[in-house]
PAROGU-188333 format. One record per atom (N, C-alpha, C): residue number from 0; residue in one letter; chain; atom name; x, y, z. Coordinates in steps of 0.02 Angstrom, whole numbers, plus 50000, padded with zeros to 5 digits. Each point is the difference from the previous one (the first is absolute). Example, Ala and Ser with C-alpha at 12.3 -4.5 7.8 and 13.67 -1.06 7.14 Angstrom:
% residues 2
<0,'A','A','N',<50660,49716,50390>>
<0,'A','A','CA',<49955,50059,50000>>
<0,'A','A','C',<50045,50060,50000>>
<1,'S','A','N',<49982,50053,49964>>
<1,'S','A','CA',<50042,50059,50003>>
<1,'S','A','C',<49961,50055,50037>>
END
This chain:
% residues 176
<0,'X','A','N',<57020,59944,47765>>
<0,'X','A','CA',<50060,50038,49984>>
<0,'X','A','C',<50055,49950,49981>>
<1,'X','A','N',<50031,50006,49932>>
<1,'X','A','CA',<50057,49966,49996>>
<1,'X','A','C',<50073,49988,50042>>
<2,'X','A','N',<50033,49975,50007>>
<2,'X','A','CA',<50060,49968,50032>>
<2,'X','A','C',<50043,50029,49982>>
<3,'X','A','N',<50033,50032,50035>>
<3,'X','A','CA',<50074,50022,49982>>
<3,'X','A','C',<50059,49971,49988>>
<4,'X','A','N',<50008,50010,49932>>
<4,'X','A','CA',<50070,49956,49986>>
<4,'X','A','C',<50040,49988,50030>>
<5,'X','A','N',<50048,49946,50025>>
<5,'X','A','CA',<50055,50016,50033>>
<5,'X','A','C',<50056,50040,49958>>
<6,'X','A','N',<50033,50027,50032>>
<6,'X','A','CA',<50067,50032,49988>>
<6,'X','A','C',<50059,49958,49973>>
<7,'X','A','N',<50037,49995,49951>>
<7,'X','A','CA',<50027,49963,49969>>
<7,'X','A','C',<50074,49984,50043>>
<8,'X','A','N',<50018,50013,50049>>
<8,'X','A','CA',<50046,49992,50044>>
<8,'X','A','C',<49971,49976,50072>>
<9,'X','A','N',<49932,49983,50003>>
<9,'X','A','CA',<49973,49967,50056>>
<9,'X','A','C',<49977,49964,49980>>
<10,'X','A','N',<49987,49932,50061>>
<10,'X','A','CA',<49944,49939,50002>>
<10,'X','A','C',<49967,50000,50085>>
<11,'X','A','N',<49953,50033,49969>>
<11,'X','A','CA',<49961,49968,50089>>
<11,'X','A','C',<50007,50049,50013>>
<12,'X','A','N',<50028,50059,49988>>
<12,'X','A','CA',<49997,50080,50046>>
<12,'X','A','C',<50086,49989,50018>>
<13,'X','A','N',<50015,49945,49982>>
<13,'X','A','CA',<50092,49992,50027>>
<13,'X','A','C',<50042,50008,49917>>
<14,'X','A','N',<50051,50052,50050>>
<14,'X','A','CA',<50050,50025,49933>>
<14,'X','A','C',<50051,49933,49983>>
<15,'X','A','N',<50003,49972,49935>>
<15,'X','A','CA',<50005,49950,49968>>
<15,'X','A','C',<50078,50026,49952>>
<16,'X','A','N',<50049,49956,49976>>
<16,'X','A','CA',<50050,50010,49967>>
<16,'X','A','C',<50066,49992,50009>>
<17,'X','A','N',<50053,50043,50020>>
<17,'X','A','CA',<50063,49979,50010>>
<17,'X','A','C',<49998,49984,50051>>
<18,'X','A','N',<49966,50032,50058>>
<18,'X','A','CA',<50008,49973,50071>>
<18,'X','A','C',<50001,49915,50013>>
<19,'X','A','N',<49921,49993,49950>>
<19,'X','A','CA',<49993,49930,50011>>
<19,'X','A','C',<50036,49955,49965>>
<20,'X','A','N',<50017,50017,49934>>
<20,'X','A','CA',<50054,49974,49948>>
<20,'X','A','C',<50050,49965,50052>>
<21,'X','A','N',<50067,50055,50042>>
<21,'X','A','CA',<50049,49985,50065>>
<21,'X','A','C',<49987,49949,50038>>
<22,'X','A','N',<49929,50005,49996>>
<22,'X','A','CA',<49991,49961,50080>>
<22,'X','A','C',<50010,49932,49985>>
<23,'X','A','N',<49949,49988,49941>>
<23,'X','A','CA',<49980,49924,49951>>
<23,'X','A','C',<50071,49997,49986>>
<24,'X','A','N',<50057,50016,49974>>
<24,'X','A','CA',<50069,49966,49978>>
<24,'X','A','C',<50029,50000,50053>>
<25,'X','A','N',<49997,50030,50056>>
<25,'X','A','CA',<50061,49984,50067>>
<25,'X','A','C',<49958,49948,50040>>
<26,'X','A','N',<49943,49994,49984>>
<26,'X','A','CA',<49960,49897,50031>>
<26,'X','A','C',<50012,49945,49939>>
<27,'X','A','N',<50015,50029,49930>>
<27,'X','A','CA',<50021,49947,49949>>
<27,'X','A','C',<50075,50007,50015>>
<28,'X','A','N',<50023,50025,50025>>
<28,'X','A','CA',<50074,50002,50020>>
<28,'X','A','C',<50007,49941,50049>>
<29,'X','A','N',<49970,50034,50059>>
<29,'X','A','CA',<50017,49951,50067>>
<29,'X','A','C',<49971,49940,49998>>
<30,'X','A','N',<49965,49986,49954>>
<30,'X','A','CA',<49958,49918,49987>>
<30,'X','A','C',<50042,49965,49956>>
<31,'X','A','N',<50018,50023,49942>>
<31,'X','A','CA',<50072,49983,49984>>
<31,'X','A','C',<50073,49974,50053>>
<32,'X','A','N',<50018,50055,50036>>
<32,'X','A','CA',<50051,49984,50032>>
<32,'X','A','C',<49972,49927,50066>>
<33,'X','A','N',<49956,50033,50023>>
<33,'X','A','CA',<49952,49931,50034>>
<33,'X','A','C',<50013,49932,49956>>
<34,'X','A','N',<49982,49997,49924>>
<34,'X','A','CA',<49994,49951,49972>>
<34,'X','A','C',<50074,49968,49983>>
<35,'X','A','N',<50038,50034,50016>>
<35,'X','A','CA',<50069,50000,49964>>
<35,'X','A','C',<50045,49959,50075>>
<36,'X','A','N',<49969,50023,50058>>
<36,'X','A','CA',<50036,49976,50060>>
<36,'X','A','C',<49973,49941,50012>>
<37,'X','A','N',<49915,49984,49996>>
<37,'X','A','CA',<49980,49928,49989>>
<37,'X','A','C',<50027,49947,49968>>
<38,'X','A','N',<50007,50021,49920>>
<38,'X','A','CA',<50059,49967,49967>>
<38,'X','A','C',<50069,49977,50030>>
<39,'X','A','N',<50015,50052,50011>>
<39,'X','A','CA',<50074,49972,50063>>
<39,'X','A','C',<50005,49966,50027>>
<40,'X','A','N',<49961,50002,50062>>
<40,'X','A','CA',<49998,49954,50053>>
<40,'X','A','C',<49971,49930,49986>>
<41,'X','A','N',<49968,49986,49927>>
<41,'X','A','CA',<49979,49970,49990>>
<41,'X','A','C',<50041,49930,49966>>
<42,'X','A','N',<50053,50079,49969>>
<42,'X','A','CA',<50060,49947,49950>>
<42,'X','A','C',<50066,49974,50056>>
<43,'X','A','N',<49993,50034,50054>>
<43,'X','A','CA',<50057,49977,50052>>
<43,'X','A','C',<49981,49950,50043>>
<44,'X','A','N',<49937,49982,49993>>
<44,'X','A','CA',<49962,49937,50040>>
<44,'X','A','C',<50032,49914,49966>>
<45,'X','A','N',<50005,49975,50038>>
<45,'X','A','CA',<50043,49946,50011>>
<45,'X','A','C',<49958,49931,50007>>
<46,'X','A','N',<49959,49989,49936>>
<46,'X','A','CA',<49964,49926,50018>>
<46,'X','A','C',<50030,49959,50047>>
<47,'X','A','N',<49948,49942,50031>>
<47,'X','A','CA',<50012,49962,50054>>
<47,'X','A','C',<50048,49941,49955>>
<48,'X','A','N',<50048,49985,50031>>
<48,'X','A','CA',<50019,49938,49974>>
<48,'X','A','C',<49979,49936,50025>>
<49,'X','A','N',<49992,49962,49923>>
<49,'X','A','CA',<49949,49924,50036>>
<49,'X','A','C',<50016,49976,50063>>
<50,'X','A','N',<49970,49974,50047>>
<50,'X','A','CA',<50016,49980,50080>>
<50,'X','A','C',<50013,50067,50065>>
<51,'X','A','N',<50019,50079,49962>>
<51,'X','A','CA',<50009,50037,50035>>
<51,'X','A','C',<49935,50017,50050>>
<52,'X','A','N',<50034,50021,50052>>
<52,'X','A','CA',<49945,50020,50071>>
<52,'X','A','C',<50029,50057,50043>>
<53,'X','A','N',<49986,50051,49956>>
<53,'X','A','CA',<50023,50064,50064>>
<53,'X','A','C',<49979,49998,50059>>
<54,'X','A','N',<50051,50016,50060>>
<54,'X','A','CA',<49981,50004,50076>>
<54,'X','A','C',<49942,50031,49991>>
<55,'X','A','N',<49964,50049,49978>>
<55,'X','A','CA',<49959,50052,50023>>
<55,'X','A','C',<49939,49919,50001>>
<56,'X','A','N',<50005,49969,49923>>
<56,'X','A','CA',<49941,49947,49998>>
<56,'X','A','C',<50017,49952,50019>>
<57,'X','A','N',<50038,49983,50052>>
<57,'X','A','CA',<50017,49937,50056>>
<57,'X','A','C',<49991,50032,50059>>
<58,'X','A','N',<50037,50053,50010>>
<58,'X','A','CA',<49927,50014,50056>>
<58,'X','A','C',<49941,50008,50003>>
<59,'X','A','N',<49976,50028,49956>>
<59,'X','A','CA',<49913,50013,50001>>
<59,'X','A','C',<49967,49916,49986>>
<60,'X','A','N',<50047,49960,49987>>
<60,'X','A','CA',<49948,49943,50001>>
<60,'X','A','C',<50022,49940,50079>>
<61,'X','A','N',<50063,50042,50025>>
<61,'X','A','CA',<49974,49956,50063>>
<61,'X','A','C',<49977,50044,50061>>
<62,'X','A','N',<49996,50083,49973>>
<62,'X','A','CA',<49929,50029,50061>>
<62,'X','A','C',<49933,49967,49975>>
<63,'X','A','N',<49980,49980,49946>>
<63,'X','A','CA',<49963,49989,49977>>
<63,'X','A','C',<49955,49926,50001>>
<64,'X','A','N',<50068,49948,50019>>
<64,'X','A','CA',<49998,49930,50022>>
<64,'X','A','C',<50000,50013,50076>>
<65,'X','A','N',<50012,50058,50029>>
<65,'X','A','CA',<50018,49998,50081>>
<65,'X','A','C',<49942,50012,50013>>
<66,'X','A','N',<49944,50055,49984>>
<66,'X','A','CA',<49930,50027,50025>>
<66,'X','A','C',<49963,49957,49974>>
<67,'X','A','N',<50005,49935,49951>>
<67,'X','A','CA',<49945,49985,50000>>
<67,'X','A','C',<49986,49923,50058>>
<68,'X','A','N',<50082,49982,49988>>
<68,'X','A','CA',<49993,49946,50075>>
<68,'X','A','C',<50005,50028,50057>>
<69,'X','A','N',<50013,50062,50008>>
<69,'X','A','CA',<49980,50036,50070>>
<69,'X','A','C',<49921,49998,50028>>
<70,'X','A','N',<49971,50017,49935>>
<70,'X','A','CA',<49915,50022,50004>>
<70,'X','A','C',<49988,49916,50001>>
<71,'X','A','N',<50015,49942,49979>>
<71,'X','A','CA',<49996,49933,50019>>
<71,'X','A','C',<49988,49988,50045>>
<72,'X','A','N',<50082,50002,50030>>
<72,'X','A','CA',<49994,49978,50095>>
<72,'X','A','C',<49972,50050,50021>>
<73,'X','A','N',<49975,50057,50014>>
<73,'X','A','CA',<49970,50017,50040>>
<73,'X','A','C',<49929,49993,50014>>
<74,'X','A','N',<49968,49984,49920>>
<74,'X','A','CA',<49940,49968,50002>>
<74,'X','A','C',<49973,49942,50019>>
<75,'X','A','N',<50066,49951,50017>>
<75,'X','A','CA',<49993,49939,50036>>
<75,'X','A','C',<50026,50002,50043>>
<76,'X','A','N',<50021,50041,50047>>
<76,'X','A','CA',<50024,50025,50073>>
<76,'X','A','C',<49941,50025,50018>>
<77,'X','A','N',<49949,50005,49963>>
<77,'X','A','CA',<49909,50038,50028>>
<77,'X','A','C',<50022,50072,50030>>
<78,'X','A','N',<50051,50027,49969>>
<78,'X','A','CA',<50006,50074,49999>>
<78,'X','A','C',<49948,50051,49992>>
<79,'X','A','N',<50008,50052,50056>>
<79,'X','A','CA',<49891,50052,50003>>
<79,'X','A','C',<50065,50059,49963>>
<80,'X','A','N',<49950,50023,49974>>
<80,'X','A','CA',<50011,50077,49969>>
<80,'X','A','C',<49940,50044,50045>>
<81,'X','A','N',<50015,50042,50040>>
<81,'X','A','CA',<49944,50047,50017>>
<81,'X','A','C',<49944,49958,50036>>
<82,'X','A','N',<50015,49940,50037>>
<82,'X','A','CA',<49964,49960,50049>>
<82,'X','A','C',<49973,49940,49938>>
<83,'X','A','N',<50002,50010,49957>>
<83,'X','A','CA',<49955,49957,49942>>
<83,'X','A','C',<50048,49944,49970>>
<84,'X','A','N',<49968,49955,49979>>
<84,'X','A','CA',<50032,49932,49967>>
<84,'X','A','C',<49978,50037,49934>>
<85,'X','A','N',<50092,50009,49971>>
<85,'X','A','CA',<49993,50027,49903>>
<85,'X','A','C',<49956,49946,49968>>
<86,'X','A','N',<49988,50020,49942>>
<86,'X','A','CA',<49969,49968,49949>>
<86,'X','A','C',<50036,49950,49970>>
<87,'X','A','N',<49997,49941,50024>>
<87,'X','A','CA',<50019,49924,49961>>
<87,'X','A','C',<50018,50023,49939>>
<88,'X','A','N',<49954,50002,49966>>
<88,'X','A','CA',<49985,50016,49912>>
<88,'X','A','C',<50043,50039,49974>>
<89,'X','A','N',<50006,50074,50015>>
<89,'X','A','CA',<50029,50055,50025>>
<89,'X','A','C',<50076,49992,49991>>
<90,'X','A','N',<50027,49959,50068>>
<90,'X','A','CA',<50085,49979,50011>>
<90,'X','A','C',<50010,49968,49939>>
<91,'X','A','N',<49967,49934,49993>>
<91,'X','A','CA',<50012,49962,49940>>
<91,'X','A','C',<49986,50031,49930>>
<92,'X','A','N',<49979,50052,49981>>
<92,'X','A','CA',<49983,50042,49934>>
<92,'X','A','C',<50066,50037,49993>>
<93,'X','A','N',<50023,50033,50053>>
<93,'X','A','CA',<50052,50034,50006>>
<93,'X','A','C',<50059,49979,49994>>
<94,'X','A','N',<50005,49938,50032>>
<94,'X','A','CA',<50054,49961,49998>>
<94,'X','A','C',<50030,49964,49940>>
<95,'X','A','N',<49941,50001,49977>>
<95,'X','A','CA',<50023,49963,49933>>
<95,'X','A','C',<49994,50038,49942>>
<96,'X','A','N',<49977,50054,50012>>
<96,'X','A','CA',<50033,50052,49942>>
<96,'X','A','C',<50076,50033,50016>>
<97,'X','A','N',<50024,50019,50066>>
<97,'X','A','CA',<50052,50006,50009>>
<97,'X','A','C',<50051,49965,49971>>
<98,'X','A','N',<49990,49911,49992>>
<98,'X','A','CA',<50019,49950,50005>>
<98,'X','A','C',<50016,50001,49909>>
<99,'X','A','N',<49952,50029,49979>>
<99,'X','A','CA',<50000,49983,49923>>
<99,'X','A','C',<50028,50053,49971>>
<100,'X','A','N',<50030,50062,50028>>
<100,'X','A','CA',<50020,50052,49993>>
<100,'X','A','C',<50059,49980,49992>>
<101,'X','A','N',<50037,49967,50077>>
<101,'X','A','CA',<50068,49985,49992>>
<101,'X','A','C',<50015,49952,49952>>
<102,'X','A','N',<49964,49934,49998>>
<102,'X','A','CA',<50017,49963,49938>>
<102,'X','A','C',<49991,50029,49925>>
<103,'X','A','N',<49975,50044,49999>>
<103,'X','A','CA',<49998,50059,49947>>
<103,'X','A','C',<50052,50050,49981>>
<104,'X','A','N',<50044,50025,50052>>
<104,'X','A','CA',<50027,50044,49988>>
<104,'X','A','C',<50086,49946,49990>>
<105,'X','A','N',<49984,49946,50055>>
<105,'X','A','CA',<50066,49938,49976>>
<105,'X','A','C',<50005,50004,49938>>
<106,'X','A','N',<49940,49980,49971>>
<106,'X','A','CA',<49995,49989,49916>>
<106,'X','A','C',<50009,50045,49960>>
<107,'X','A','N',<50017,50041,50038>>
<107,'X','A','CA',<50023,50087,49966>>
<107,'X','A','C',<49934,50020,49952>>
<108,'X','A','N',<49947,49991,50027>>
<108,'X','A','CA',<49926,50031,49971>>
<108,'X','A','C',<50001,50074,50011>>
<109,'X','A','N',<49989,50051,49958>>
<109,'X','A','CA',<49990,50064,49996>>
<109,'X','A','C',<49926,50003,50029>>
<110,'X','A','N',<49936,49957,50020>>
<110,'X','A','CA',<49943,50025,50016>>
<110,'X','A','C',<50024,49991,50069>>
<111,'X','A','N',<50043,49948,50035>>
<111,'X','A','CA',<50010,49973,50073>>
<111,'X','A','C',<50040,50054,50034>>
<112,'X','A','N',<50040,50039,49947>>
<112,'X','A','CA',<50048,50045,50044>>
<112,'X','A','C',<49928,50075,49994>>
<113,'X','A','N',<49967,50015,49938>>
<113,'X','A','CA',<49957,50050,50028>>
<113,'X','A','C',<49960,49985,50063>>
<114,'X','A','N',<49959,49943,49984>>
<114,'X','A','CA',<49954,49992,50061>>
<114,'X','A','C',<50050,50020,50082>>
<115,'X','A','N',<50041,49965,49997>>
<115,'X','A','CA',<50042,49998,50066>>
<115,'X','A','C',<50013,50074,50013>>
<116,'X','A','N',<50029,50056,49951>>
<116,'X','A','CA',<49998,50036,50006>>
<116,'X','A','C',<49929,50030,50007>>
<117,'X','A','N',<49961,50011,49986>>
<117,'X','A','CA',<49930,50035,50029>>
<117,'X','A','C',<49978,49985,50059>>
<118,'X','A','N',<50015,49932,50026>>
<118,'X','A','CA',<49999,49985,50068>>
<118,'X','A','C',<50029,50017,50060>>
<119,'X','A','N',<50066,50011,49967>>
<119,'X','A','CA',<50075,50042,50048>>
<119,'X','A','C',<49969,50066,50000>>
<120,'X','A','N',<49972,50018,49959>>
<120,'X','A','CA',<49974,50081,49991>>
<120,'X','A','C',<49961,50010,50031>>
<121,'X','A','N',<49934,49979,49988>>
<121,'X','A','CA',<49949,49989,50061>>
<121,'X','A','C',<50058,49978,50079>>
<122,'X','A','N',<50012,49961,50017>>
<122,'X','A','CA',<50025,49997,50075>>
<122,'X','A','C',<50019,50066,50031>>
<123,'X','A','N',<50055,50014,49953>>
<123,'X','A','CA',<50033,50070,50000>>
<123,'X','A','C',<49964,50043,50027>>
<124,'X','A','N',<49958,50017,49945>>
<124,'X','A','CA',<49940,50050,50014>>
<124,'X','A','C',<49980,49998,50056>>
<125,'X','A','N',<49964,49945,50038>>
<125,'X','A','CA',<49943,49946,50054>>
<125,'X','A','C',<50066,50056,50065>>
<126,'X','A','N',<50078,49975,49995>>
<126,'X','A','CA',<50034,50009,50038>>
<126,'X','A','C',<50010,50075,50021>>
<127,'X','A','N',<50009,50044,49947>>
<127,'X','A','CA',<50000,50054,50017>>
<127,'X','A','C',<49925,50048,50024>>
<128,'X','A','N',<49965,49975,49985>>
<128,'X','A','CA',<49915,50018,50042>>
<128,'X','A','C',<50008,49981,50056>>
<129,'X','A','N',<50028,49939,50010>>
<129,'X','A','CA',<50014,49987,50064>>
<129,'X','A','C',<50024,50030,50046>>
<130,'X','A','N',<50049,50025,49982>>
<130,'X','A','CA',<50034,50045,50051>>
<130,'X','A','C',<49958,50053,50014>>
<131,'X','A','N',<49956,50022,49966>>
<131,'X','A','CA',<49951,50051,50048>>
<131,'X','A','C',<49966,49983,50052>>
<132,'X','A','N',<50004,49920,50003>>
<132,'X','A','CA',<49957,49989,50055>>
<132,'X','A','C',<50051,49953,50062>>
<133,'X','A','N',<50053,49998,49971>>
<133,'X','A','CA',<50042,49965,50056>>
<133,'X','A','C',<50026,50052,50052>>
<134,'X','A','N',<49966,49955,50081>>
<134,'X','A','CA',<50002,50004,50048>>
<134,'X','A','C',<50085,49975,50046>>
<135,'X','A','N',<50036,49989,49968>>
<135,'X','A','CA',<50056,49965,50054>>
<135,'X','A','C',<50050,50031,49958>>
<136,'X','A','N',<50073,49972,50031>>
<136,'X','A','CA',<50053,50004,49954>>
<136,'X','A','C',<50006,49946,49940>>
<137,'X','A','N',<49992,49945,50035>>
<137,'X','A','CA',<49990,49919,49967>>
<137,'X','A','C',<49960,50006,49941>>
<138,'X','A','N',<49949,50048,49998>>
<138,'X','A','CA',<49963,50000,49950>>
<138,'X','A','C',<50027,50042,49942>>
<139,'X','A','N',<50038,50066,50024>>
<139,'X','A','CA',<50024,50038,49964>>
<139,'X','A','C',<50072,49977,49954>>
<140,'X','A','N',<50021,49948,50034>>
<140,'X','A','CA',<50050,49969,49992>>
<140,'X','A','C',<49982,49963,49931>>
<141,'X','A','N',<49966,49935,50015>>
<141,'X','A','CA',<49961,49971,49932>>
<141,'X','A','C',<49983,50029,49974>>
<142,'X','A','N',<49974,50058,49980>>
<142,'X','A','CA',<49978,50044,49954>>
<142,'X','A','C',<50025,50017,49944>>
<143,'X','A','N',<50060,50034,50026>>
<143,'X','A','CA',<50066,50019,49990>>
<143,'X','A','C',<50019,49963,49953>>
<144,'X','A','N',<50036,49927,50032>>
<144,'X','A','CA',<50023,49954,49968>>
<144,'X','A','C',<49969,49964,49946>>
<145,'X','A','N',<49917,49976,50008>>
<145,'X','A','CA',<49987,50002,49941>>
<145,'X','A','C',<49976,50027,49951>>
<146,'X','A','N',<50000,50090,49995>>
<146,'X','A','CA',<50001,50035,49953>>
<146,'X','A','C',<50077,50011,49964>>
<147,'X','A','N',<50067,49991,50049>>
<147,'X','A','CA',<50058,50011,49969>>
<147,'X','A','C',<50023,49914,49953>>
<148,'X','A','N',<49975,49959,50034>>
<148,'X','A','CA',<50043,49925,49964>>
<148,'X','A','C',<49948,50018,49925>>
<149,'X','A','N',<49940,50005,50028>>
<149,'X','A','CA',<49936,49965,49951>>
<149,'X','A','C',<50045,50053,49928>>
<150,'X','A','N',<49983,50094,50027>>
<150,'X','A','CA',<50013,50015,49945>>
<150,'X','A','C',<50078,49990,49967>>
<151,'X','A','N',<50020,49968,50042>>
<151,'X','A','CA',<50083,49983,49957>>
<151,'X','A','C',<50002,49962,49935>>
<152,'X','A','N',<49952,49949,50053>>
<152,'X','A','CA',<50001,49942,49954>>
<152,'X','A','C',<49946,50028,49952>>
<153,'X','A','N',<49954,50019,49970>>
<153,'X','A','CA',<49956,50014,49979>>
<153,'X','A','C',<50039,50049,49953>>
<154,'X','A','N',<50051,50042,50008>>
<154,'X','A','CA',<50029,50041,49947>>
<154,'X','A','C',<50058,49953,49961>>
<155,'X','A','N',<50035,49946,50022>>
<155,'X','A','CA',<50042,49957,49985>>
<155,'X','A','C',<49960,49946,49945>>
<156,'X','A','N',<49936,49983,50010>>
<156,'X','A','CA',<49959,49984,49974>>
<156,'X','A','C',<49977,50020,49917>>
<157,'X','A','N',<49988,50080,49995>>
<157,'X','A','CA',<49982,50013,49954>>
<157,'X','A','C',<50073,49985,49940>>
<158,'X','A','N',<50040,50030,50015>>
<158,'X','A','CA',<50061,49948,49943>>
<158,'X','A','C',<50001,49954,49973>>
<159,'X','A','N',<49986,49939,50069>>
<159,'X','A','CA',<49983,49920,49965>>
<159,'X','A','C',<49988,50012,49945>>
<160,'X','A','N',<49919,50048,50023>>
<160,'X','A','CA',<49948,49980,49956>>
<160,'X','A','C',<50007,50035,49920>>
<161,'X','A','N',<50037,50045,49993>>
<161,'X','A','CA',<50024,50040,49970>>
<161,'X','A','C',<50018,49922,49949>>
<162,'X','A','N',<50077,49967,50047>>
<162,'X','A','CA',<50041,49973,49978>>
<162,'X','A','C',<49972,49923,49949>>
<163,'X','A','N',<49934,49988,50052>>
<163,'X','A','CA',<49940,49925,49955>>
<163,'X','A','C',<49992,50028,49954>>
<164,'X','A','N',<49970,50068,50003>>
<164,'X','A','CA',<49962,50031,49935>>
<164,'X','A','C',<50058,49987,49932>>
<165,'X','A','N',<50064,50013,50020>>
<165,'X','A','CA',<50041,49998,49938>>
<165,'X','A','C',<50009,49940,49986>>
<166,'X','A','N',<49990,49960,50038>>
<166,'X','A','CA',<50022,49914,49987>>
<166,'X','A','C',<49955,49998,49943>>
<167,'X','A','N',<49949,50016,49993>>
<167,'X','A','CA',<49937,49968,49990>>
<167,'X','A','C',<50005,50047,49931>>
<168,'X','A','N',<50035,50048,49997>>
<168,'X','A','CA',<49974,50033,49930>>
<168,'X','A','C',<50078,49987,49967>>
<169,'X','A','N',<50056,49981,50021>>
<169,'X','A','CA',<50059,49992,49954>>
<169,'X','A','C',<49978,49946,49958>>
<170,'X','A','N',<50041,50008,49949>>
<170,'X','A','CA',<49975,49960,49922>>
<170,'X','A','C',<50054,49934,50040>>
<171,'X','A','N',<49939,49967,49966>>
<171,'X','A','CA',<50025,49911,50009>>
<171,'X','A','C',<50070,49998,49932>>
<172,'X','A','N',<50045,49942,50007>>
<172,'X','A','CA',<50056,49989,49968>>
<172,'X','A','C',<49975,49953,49968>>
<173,'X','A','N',<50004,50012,49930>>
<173,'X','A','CA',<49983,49934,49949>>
<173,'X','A','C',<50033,49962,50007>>
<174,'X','A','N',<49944,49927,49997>>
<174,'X','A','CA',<50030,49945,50009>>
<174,'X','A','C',<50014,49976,49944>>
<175,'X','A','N',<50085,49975,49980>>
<175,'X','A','CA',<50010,49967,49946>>
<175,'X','A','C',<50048,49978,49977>>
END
C-alpha cells in the first residue's frame, strides 16, 4: 500500500509554519542581542598594561607558591595522611606543577591562570562534598572557608583572564 502524502502544513505529523517561523526569529533575535552584549563587554575590557599584575593574579600566585611549599615541608616533616607516608613522587609532581602554575600566572600566562583555575575548581568542588561528610564544627568551618575564598578568588580570576586574552589579541603599534 502506498504512503500517504504528508499534508502541506505538516512535517513529521507536527503542524509546521507561522508558529515555527516566531519561534526561529525570537532565537535569531536573542542570539543577536547575546552577540551584541558579548561585543560589549568585550569592547569595555581593558588590556593588561606591560608589567601590570592584578591583586586577583598576585594572590592566586602566592596561594599557589604557599601550597606548594606547604606540601614540601610537610613531606619532609614525614607527615601520615590517613596513617600512611604520602607518595614522595606524588608531593613532588604536585608541587611542582603548582610551582609552575605560579611562575606562570607571574608571567601573566593565560594557560597558568586556566590551569590554576581548574584546580581552585576542583578543590572547591572536593570542599563542598566535603561537607557532607564533616563530622565537627572545625570541619564545617574549613569547608566553608575554602569554598567561599577559593570561589572568590576563582571568580576574580576569570577577568584576569578575560583581561590576558585582550593583551594578546590588541594590534601591536608599528614600529617606525
Amino acid at each position: 500500500m502506498p504512503e500517504p502524502e504528508e499534508h502541506p502544513g505538516r512535517r513529521n505529523g507536527a503542524v509546521v509554519g507561522r508558529a515555527t517561523d516566531e519561534r526561529e526569529d525570537r532565537m535569531a533575535r536573542a542570539y543577536a542581542r547575546a552577540r551584541e552584549r558579548d561585543a560589549e563587554a568585550r569592547a569595555q575590557l581593558e588590556p593588561l598594561a606591560p608589567g601590570e599584575r592584578p591583586t586577583a593574579l598576585v594572590v592566586a600566585v602566592v596561594v599557589a607558591a604557599l601550597i606548594a611549599l606547604a606540601n614540601l615541608a610537610l613531606l619532609m616533616a614525614g607527615w601520615e595522611v590517613d596513617g600512611q607516608d604520602p607518595s614522595t613522587t606524588g608531593v613532588l609532581l604536585f608541587a611542582a606543577l603548582i610551582l609552575a602554575a605560579a611562575v606562570g600566572m607571574w608571567q601573566r600566562r593565560y594557560w597558568a591562570v586556566l590551569g590554576f583555575e581548574a584546580l581552585l575548581g576542583i578543590g572547591v568542588a572536593y570542599a563542598g562534598l566535603s561537607l557532607l561528610v564533616a563530622t565537627n564544627v572545625a570541619a564545617i568551618v574549613l569547608c566553608v572557608a575554602v569554598m567561599g575564598a577559593g570561589g572568590i578568588l576563582f571568580w576574580k580570576l576569570v577577568r584576569v583572564m578575560a583581561r590576558i586574552q585582550a593583551t594578546a589579541r590588541r594590534p601591536r603599534d608599528p614600529v617606525g
